[in-house]
N, C-alpha and C positions, 0 to 999 in steps of 0.2 A: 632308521625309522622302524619301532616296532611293528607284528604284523599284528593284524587284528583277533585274527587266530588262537596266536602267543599271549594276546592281553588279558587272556583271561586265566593263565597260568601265571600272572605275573606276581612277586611274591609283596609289590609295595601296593600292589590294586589287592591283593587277601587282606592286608592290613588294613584299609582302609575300608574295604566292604563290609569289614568282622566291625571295626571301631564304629562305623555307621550306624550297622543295623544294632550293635548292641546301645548306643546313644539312642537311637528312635525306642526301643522299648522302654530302656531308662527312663527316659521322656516321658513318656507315653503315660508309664506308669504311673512316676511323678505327678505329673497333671492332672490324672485323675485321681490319685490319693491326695492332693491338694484341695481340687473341688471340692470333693465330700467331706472333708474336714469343713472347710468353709463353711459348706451348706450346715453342716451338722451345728456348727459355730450360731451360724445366725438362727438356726430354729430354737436353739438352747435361748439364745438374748429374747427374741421371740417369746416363747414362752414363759422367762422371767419376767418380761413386759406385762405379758397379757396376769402374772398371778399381781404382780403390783397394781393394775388396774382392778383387778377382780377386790384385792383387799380394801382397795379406796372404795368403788360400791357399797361391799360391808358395812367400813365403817362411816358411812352418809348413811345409810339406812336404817332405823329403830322405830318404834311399833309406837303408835301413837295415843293419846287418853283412852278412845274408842275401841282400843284394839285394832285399828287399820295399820298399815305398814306405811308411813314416809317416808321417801327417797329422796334424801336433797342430790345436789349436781357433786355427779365425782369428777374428783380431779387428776390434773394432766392427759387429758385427751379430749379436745373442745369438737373432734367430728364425732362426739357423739350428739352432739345436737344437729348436725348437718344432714337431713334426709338422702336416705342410701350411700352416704358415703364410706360405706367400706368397712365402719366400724361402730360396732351393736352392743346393747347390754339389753339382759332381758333378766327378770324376774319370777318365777311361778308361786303365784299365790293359790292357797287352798280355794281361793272365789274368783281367782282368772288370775293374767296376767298382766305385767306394771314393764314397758317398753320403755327402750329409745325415741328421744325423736329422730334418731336418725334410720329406727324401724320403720315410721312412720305405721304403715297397719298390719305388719308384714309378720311372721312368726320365727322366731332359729328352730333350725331342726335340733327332734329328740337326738339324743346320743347315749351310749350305754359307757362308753369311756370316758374316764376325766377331760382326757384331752382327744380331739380328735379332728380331722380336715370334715367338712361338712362344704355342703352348699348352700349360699342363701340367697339373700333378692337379687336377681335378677342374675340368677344360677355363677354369684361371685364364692369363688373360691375361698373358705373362711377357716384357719386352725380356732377351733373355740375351746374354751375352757370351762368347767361347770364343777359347781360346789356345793354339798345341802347344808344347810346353816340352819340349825335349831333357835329360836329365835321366840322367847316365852314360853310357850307350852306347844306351837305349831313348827312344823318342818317347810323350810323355804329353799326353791334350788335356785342358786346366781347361775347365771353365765355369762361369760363374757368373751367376746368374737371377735376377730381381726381378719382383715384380709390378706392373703399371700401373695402377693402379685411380687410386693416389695421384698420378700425374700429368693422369688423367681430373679428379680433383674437383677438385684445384688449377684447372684447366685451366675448369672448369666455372663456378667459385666467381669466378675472376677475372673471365670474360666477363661473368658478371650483376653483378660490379660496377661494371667499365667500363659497360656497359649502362645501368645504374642513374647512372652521374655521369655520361653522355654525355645523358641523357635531361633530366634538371636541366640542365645547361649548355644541351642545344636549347631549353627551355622558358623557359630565361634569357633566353637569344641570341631569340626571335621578340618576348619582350615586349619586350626592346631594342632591335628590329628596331620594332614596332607604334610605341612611343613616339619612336623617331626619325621615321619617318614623318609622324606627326603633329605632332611640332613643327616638322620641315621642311615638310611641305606648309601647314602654317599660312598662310603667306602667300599663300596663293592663294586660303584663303577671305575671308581682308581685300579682295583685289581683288574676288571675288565680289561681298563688302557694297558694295563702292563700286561695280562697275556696276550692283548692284539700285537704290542709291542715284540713280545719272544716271537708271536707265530710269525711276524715280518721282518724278524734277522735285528731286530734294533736293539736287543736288550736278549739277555742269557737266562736271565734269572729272575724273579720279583724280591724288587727293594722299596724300602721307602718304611715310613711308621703305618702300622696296621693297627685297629682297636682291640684289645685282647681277646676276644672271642674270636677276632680270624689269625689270626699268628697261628695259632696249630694246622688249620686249613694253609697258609701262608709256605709256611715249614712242609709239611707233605706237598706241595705243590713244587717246592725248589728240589725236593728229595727227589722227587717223580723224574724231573726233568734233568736231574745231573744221573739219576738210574737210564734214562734213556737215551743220553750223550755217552758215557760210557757202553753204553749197549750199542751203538753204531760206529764209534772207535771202535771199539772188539771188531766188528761186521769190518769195517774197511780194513784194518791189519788181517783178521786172515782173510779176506781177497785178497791184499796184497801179498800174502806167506802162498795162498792158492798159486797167482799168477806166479811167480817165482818156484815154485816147485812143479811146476807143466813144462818151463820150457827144456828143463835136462831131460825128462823124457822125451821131449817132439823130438828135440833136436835129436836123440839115439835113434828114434823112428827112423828119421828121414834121412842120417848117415846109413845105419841098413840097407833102408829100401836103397841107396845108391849104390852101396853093394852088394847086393842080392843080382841072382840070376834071373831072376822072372823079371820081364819087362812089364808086366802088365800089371803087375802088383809094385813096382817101383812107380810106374807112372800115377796109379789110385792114388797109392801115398803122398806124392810129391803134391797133387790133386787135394787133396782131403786135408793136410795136414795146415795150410795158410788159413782155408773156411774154421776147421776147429781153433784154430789161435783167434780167429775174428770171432768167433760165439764168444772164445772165455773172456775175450775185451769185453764183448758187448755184453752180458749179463753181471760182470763184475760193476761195471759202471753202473748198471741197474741196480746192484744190491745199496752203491757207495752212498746213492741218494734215494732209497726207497727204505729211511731205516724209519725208526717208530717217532722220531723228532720231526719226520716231515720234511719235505724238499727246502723250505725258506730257511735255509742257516746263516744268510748273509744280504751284506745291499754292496752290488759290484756298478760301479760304473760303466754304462755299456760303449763309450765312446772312444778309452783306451782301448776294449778288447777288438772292438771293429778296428781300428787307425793299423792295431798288430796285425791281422788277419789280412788287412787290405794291401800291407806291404808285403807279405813274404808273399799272399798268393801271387799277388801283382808278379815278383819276382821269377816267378815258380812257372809264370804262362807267359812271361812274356816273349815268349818266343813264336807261339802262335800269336801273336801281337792282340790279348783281351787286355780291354782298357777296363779297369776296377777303378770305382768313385762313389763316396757319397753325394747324395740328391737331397741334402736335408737339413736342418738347424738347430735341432730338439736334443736336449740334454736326457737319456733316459737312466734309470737305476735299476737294476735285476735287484731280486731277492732268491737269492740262490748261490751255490761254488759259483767261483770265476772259473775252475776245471769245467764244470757241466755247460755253462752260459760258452764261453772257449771250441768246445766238442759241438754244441749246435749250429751256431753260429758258422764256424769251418767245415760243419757236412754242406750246410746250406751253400752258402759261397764257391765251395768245391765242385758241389754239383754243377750250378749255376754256370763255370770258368767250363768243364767237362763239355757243355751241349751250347754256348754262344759261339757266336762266328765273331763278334768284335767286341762287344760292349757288354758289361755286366754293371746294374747299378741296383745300391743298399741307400734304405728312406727308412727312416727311423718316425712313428707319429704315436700321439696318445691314443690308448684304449681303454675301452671298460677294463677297469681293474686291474690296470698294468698297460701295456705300450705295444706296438706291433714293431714288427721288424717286417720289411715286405726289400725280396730280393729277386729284381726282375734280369731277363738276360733278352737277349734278340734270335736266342737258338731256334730252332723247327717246333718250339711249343710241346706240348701231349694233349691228346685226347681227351677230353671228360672220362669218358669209360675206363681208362688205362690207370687216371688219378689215384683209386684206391689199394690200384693193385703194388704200387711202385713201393708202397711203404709198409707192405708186406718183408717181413723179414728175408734178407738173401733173393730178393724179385728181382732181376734184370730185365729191362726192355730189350735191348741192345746190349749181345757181348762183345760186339768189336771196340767199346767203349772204355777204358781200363774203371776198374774197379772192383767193390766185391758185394755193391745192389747191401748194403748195410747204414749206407749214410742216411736217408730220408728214416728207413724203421728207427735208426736211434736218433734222430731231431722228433721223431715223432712220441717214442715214449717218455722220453727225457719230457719231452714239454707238457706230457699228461700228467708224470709223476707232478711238475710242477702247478699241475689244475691249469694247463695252459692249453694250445693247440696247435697244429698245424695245416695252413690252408695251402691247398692248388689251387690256382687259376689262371686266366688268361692275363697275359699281362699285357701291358702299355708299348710295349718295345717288341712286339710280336711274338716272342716266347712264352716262357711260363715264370709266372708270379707265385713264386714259394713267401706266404705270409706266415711268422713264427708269432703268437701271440704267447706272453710272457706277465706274468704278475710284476709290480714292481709303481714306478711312477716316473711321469714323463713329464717336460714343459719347455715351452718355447723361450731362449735366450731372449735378454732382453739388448736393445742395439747397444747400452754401455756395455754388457757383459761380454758381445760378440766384437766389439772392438781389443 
């Protein structure tokens, strides 16, 4: 589950917020360079309208025996006989004015432009038109007036359609936009599975077909990780050339100091020289799995390496008569060396056999993110307060106890190298409950399986 935090770093939510907001402007912009076309569209017909009326006027109107002006009825628009309906013609003659009936007694306003919006009865919004027409030897001005209303709702009507099918098309256009995203970025959750795949021991290297634009990312990536496998081979070969070159010097040490005169400096050395062979263990082991590829280089089955451990210790104590058992059913997998998984496992155990009076028992159960191992014994337990100190490197509680107070400090870094831990507690069986938690995966046999 991503975090909410992360969501806004995320590179298919940039995509899709860039492709939004530039669609909403798109849009936006569209729609209203659409309107205004429109609008512009219909005041153009509009005013074609209103000069084709204006010239049918003209031509019904001619001056008559007497010199008055007759006006027969112009044609194609019959609300002009309809009082106030919306649409007017007026005439100005040098002895008054010759109206609509649909003016009935009303006046158009003056206007200084050909065309222009005006107001008229009963303050209706009217684009008019006006013309001087020389007409015998006298100047006559026409005009002729429309109302706007019908360019307003045309005008209105269109925008919430365009509106309405620009909204569908965005809402088109982002799921088009969502599912490209997603099928494009697809491949980059495949590379995901496969480095969760290397960082969990399952896979070495990234395989499979990539789309060309990550092959090169692809390629440095596999490059990366056989440079850092090589770099941790080197790291284990010389610890291993290390260890092999300490022991011909210890060993002349400690022949020396046996033949040396000074007792007291024979005894140091004899002293001193086992603790410096357990540091070079113990830090060599630390470098084996502490290189730049990370503790998880493998998936070990944990239930051979217990079955081994449980017989040689078994073997190894049975003389103080400790009875070693598993108490459990659960199939687990380490991602880790079977050497490192082997070395924790046997400090735990060891200890465990070291401080019981009868019984030691290993319970294998799932845990977050791997599996716990909990190994309880019936020995005299430890204190809370003591817990921290035991896994202190070289800490002995008790020296009458053989050992060298080195087993808990290495189950202890061992299992941090591997993002894991190590628990004290009290346990079930009166002693002390050493819980090893370990990455990896765990589950309970099913009754065919365990037949």
């Amino acid at each position: 589950m991503t975090a909410p935090g992360r969501r806004a770093h995320s590179l298919a939510g940039r995509l899709v917020l860039l492709a939004t907001l530039w669609s909403l402007v798109l849009f936006a912009a569209g729609g209203i360079t659409l309107s205004w076309i429109f609008a512009e569209s219909v005041k153009r017909n509009f005013d074609e309208r209103l000069e084709v009326l204006l010239r049918g006027l003209i031509a019904v109107t001619e001056i008559g025996p007497g010199g008055e002006l007759i006006v027969g009825d112009p044609p194609g628009e019959p609300r002009f006989r309809t009082p106030l309906s919306g649409w007017y013609w007026q005439i100005e003659t040098p002895s008054g004015l010759i109206r609509s009936r649909s003016l009935w007694d009303r006046d158009l306003p003056q206007a200084a432009a050909a065309t222009a919006m005006v107001r008229g009865p009963g303050d209706q919004r009217l684009r008019m038109l006006s013309r001087a027409i020389v007409m015998g030897e006298r100047v006559y001005r026409f005009r002729i007036a429309g109302e706007t209303d019908a360019i307003a709702r045309a005008t209105a009507q269109f925008s919430l359609s365009v509106s309405v099918s620009l909204a569908v098309l965005g809402l088109g256009l982002i799921l088009a936009v969502l599912f490209q995203v997603a099928v494009g970025l697809r491949p980059l959750g495949r590379l995901r599975q496969q480095l969760q795949r290397i960082r969990t021991g399952e896979a070495e290297r990234l395989a499979g077909p990539f789309p060309h634009e990550l092959e090169p990312v692809v390629e440095e990536l596999n490059g990366l990780l056989a440079h850092n496998q090589d770099i941790v081979e080197r790291a284990r070969a010389h610890g291993g050339n290390l260890a092999h070159a300490l022991k011909t010097p210890l060993s002349i040490l400690a022949n020396e100091a046996e033949r040396g005169d000074d007792a007291r400096l024979a005894e140091a050395t004899r002293r001193q020289l086992p603790r410096i062979e357990r540091l070079i263990n113990h830090h060599l082991a630390r470098a084996r799995i502490a290189g730049p590829t990370g503790a998880r280089t493998g998936r070990q089955p944990v239930g051979p390496v217990l079955a081994e451990l449980l017989r040689t210790l078994g073997k190894l104590y049975a003389g103080r008569g400790v009875d070693l058992a598993r108490a459990d059913g659960h199939e687990a997998v380490f991602q880790g060396e079977r050497e490192d998984l082997t070395e924790m496992l046997g400090n735990l155990l060891d200890n465990a056999c070291k401080w019981a009076e009868r019984e030691v028992r290993v319970t294998v159960e799932p845990a977050p993110a791997g599996f716990a191992v909990h190994v309880d014994d019936d020995g005299p337990g430890l204190p809370a307060a003591e817990r921290a100190r035991v896994v202190e490197r070289g800490r002995r509680l008790d020296e009458n106890v053989p050992g060298s107070g080195l087993g808990l400090a290495i189950v202890a870094d061992h299992a941090k190298l591997y993002r894991g831990r190590l628990d004290l507690a009290d346990g079930p069986m009166g002693g002390l409950r050493a819980s090893l938690h370990l990455p990896g995966g765990c589950e309970t046999p099913t009754a065919e399986a365990a037949e």
